[in-house]
C-alpha positions, 0 to 999 in steps of 0.5 A: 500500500502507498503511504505517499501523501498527495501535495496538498499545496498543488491541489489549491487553485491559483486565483486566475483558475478560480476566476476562470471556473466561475460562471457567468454573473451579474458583477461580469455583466458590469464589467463589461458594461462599464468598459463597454461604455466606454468603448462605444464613447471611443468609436462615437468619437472615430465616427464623428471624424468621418461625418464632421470630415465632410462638413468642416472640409465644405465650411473651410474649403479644405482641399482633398489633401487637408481632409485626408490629414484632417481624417489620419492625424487622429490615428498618428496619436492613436498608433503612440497611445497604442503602444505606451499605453499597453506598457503603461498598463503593465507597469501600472494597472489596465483600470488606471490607463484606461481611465486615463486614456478616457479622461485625455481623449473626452477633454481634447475632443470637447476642445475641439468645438472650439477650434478657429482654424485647421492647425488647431484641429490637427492638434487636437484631433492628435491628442483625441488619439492619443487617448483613444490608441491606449484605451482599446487594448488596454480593456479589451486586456482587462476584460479578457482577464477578468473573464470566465475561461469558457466564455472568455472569446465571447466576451471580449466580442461583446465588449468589441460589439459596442463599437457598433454602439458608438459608431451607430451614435456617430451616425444618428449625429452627423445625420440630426446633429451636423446638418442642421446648421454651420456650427453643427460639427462643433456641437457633435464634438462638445459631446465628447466630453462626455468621456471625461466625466465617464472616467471618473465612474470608470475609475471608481467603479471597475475592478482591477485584474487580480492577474495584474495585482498579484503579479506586482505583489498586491496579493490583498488586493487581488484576493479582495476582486476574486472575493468580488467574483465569487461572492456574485456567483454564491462561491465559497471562499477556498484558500490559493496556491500563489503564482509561480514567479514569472521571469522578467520581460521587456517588450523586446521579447515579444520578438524572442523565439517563443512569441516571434511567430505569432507577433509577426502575425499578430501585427501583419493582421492589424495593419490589414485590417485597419488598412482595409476598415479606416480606409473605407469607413472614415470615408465612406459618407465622402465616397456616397457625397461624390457618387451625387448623393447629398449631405443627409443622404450619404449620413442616412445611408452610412446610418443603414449600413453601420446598423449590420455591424451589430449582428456581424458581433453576435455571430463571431461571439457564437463562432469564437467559442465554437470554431475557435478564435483563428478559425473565426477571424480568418472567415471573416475577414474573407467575407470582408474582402468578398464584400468590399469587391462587390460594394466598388462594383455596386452602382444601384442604391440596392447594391451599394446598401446591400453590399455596404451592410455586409461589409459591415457584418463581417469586417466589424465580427472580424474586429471581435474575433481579433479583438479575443485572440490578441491578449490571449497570445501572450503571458500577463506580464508581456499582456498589455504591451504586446496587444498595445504594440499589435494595435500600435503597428495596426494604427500605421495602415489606418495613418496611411489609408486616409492618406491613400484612398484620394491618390487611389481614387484619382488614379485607378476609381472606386472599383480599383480602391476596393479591390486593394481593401479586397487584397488587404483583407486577404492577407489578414486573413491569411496571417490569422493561422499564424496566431498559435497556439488556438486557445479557445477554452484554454486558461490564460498564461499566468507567467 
């Protein structure tokens, strides 16, 4: 008989394993409410640029040139934001920067109602980005670690699905807002100071990651969140095994042997596809306006065309789960490029709709699928700063294409303009089977 006695300590839980069996409850649900808020005041704030775009470029007689900085320049704040905000959170906590990110992004975009000339915009507009670069993947990371394992995919998409929320508030703006008259761009920007006194709720009322506290030796501290967790769903409290110690990172290796794969990936998929979805959302109320549409018709039919970004999320929240995250990402964005084809090819209003609302569906399910699988590739200490660094890198094909779309215009059409989104999104979906190891029901990398 064996009188070997089993390791008591290596049958207690970790804190991440205990977040992860949990079910779903209603303290989840304010998560991703309170994040999700502010996630959608974000894409509220990138949508309006698209509809104040045209009307402040007809007020001030602005060539095509001078709106295209006037649509990108946001994006060069965003790329920096990206990146130093994902190390940021590493170093000082995802609910400290990302209500930091709220606060810089909602006081310059109120700021920018006042602006008296196209020099002061840029400046602001850099600043608004700025902001908005760092918020992103900083809760998309917070979510993903605050998440049950088996529903964590589907989480991140819902929290990504309020983008659709935001930008559809963009859309109802610049259709009843900015036409009503000269100044009405100015009023739909003094509505985004409505992100800044979200902040202070954000600040105050969101959990910190318990991964992120333990890690920096805030053990109290992380057992008081599991606790939170716990309590909601009628869990007893059980005693936990610490952490292994985690070998110190720099953001340097994310090019190491171990993660050099999926960051070339990683980074190859967000440089297409925001290639592909700033290129043709940030213009699209322009490109209908040249097509002979008016000013309220090109905003209403953009409002149509955003609205079937909703169900776009509700399916890859199913398919994250189910296909898995690459599988997931890698469909969609075909249905993507499928899509943008045929909207440069459509010449009817039917065609333009119909092909318009399924590029909505499936590049904005893609951006949820993409959204779930780029904090899970690496451990919690390289977490924040490699998704950051992702989105950074990304933010340099959203900088270009606004840039790019009136050369590309000038030079070969819209069809033409299309197809290169078309080819763009290919890729993306090609670099998505490089995001190895799939982790669909997996638990995250504590180390």
């Amino acid at each position: 008989m064996s009188t070997t006695t089993p390791p008591v300590a290596a049958e207690k839980p970790t804190r991440p394993e205990r977040m992860g069996r949990l079910p779903y409850t209603r303290t989840h649900t304010r998560v991703l409410a309170g994040a999700g808020a502010g996630w959608a005041l974000d894409a509220m704030d990138v949508g309006l640029i698209s509809f104040v775009g045209l009307a402040i470029a007809t007020q001030w007689d602005l060539t095509r040139t001078e709106q295209s900085w006037l649509l990108s320049i946001g994006f060069v704040g965003m790329a920096l934001g990206a990146t130093v905000g994902g190390m940021l959170a590493d170093r000082y906590g995802r609910r400290t920067v990302f209500a930091l990110t709220l606060l810089i992004y909602g006081l310059a975009t109120g700021a920018s109602a006042l602006a008296t000339g196209l020099a002061m915009l840029l400046v602001l507009r850099f600043l608004v980005g700025l902001g908005l670069g760092a918020e992103l993947p900083v809760a998309s990371t917070l979510v993903s670690e605050l998440s049950p394992t088996r529903i964590r995919g589907r989480m991140v998409v819902i929290l990504e699905s309020f983008w659709a929320v935001g930008w559809i508030l963009a859309a109802l703006i610049g259709f009843f807002v900015v036409p009503t008259s000269a100044d009405g761009w100015r009023w739909a920007f003094a509505l985004g100071i409505v992100p800044a006194l979200y902040a202070v709720v954000v600040r105050l009322g969101l959990p910190e990651s318990p991964l992120f506290l333990e890690r920096r030796g805030r053990v109290d501290e992380a057992e008081a969140v599991v606790r939170r967790f716990e309590v909601s769903a009628g869990v007893d409290a059980v005693e936990s095994r610490p952490l292994p110690p985690a070998p110190a990172r720099t953001p340097g290796e994310l090019w190491s042997t171990a993660y050099r794969v999926r960051t070339l990936g990683i980074w190859l998929v967000w440089f297409f596809v925001n290639f592909s979805y700033y290129g043709a959302f940030i213009w699209l109320p322009s490109l209908l306006h040249a097509q002979g549409f008016d000013l309220v018709r090109s905003f209403g039919y953009t409002l149509v065309i955003t609205l079937a970004q909703l169900p776009g999320y509700a399916v890859a929240a199913v398919l994250v789960e189910v296909w898995g995250r690459r599988a997931t990402l890698a469909t969609f964005l075909v249905g993507s490029g499928v899509a943008a084809v045929l909207f440069g090819m459509a010449g009817e209003v039917w065609q333009i709709i119909a092909a318009g609302c399924a590029l909505s569906f499936f590049n904005l399910g893609a951006w949820g699928a993409l959204y779930a699988v780029t904090p899970e590739i690496y451990p919690t200490t390289l977490r924040a700063s490699g998704a950051g660094a992702a989105a950074g890198f990304g933010r340099i094909a959203s900088i270009a294409a606004p840039l790019l779309v009136p050369v590309i215009l000038g030079a070969w059409g819209n069809a033409a303009l299309f197809v290169v989104f078309g080819a763009a999104f290919g890729v993306g979906a090609a670099a998505a089977w490089l995001l190895l190891p799939e982790q669909a029901g997996d638990a995250l990398d504590v180390s």
